[in-house]
C-alpha positions as CSV (number, residue, x, y, z in Angstrom):
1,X,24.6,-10.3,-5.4
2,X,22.9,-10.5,-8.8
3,X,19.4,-10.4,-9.3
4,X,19.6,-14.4,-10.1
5,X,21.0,-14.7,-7.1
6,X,18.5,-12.7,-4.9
7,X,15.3,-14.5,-6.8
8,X,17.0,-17.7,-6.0
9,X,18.0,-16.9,-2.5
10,X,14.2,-15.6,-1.6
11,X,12.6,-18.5,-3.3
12,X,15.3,-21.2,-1.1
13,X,13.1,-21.7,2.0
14,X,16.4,-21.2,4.3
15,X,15.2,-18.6,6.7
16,X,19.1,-17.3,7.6
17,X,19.9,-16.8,4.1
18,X,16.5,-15.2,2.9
19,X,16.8,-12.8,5.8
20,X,20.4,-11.9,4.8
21,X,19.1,-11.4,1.1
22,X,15.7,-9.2,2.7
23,X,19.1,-7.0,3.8
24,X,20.7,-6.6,0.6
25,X,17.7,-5.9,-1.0
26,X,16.5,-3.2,1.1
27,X,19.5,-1.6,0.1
28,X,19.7,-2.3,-3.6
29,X,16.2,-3.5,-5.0
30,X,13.9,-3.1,-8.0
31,X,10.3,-3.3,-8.8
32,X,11.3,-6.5,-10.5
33,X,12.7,-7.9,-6.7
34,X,9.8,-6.4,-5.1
35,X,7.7,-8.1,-7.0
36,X,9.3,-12.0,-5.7
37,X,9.4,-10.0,-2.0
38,X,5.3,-9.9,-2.1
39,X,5.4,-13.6,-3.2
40,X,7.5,-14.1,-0.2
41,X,5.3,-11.9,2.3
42,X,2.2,-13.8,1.2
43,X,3.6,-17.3,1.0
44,X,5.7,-16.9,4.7
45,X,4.1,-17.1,7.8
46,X,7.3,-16.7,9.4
47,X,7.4,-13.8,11.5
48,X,11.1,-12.4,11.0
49,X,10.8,-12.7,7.3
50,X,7.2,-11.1,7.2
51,X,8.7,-8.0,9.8
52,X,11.7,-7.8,7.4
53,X,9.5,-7.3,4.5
54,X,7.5,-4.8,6.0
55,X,10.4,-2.3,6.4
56,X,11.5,-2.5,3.0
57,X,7.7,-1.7,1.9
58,X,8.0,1.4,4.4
59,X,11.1,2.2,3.1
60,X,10.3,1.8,-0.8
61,X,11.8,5.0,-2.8
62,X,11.3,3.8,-6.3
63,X,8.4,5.6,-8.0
64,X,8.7,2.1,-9.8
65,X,7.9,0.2,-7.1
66,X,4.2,2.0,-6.1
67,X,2.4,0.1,-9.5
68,X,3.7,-3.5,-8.1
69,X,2.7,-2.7,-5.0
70,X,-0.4,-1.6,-5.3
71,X,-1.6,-5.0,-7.5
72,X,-0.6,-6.5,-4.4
73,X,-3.1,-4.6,-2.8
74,X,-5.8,-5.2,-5.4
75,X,-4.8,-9.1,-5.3
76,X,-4.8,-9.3,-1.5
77,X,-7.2,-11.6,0.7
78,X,-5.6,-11.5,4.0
79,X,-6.6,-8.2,6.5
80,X,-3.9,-7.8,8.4
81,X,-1.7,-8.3,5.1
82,X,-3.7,-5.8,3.6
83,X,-3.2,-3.3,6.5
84,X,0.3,-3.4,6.5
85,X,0.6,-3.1,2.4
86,X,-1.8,0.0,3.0
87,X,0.0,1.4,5.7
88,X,3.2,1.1,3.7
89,X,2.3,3.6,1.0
90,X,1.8,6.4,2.9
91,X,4.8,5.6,4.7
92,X,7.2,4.6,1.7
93,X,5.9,8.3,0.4
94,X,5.6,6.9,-3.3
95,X,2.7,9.1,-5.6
96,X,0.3,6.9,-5.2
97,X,-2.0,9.7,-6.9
98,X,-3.4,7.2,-9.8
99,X,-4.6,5.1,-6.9
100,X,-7.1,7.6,-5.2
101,X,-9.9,5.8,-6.2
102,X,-8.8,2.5,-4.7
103,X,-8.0,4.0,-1.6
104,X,-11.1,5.5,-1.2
105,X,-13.0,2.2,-2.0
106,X,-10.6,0.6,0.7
107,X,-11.9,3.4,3.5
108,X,-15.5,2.8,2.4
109,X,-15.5,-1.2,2.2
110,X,-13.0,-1.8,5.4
111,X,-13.2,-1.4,9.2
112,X,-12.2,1.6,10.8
113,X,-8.1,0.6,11.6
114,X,-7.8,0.0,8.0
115,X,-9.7,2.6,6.9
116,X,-7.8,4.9,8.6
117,X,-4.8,3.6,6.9
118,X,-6.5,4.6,3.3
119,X,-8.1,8.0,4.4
120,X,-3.7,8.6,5.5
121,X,-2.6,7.6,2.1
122,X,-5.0,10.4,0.5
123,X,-3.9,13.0,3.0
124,X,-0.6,12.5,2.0
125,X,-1.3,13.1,-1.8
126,X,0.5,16.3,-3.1
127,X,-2.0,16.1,-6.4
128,X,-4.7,14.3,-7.9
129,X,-6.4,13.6,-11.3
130,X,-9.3,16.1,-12.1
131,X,-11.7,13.5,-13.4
132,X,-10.3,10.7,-10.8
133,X,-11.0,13.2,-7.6
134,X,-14.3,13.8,-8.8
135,X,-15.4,10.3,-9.3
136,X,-14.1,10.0,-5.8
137,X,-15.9,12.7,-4.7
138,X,-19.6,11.1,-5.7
139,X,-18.6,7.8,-4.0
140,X,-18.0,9.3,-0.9
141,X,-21.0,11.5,-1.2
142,X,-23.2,8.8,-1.8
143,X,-21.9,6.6,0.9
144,X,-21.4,8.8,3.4
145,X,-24.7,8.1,5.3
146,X,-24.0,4.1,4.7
147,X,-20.3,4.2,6.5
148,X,-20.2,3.2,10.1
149,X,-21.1,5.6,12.4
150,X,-17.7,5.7,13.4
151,X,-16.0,6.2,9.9
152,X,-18.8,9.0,9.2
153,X,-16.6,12.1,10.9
154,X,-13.3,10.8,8.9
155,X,-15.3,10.6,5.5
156,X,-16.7,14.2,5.8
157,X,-13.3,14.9,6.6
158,X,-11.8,13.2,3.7
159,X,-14.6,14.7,1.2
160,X,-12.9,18.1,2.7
161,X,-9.1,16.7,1.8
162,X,-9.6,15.3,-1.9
163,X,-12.0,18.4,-2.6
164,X,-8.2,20.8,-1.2
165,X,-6.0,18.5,-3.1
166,X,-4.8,20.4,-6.2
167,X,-6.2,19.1,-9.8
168,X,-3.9,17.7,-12.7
């Protein structure tokens, strides 16, 4: 199946034959199919299709892949979309290292479940930007006191992480 093909098929509407492409796919995409998947997983609300697409997002292993996904992350509206995009980076094992800042906004600005799923993308980080980390660093510092009381522990924690994290 050719790229053509696998657009076409995911844009069809026919649930049999987009789930049969979702299989291809997870064995043979590209950051440019990835990028129709997302269209998919925010246009669907059907639940195999969604399901299908979040095991190819916790399965990406195209360093390619990490910069479309992560606009999905900055476009997205939905929370529980959001939380599984999230929760697929640290899963998928991508560098997401140019991201840090993004993630750290997420575990400041979300409730604690989805929080959570940022302060894990950071902890899985082998590296971070020098000037990035420290920016980080000040945010956190300076919202520390204004987190929930029950994100409070997990920030201090995740101060303690990004401040471990070796510098590029």
């Amino acid at each position: 199946m050719n790229q053509k093909e696998i657009i076409s098929n995911l844009q069809s509407g026919n649930i049999d034959l987009i789930l049969q492409t979702l299989d291809t796919v997870h064995q043979e995409g590209n950051s440019e199919i990835l990028k129709h998947i997302l269209v998919l997983f925010n246009r669907t609300t059907e639940e195999l299709i969604r399901n299908e697409i979040i095991k190819i997002l916790d399965n990406l292993k195209n360093q390619d892949c990490a910069p479309v996904l992560m606009e999905s992350i900055i476009n997205k509206s939905s929370k529980k979309d959001l939380f599984n995009l999230v929760s697929a980076c640290w899963k998928n094992g991508l560098n997401y290292m140019d991201y840090l800042e993004i993630f750290v906004n997420i575990f400041i600005e979300s409730e604690f479940n989805l929080a959570f799923e940022a302060f894990t993308v950071i902890d899985n980080m082998d590296e971070v930007n020098e000037i990035i980390a420290q920016k980080c660093l000040n945010i956190l510092q300076k919202e520390l006191s204004n987190l929930q009381k029950d994100k409070q522990a997990l920030g201090k924690e995740l101060i303690q992480i990004i401040n471990n994290l070796p510098r590029i």
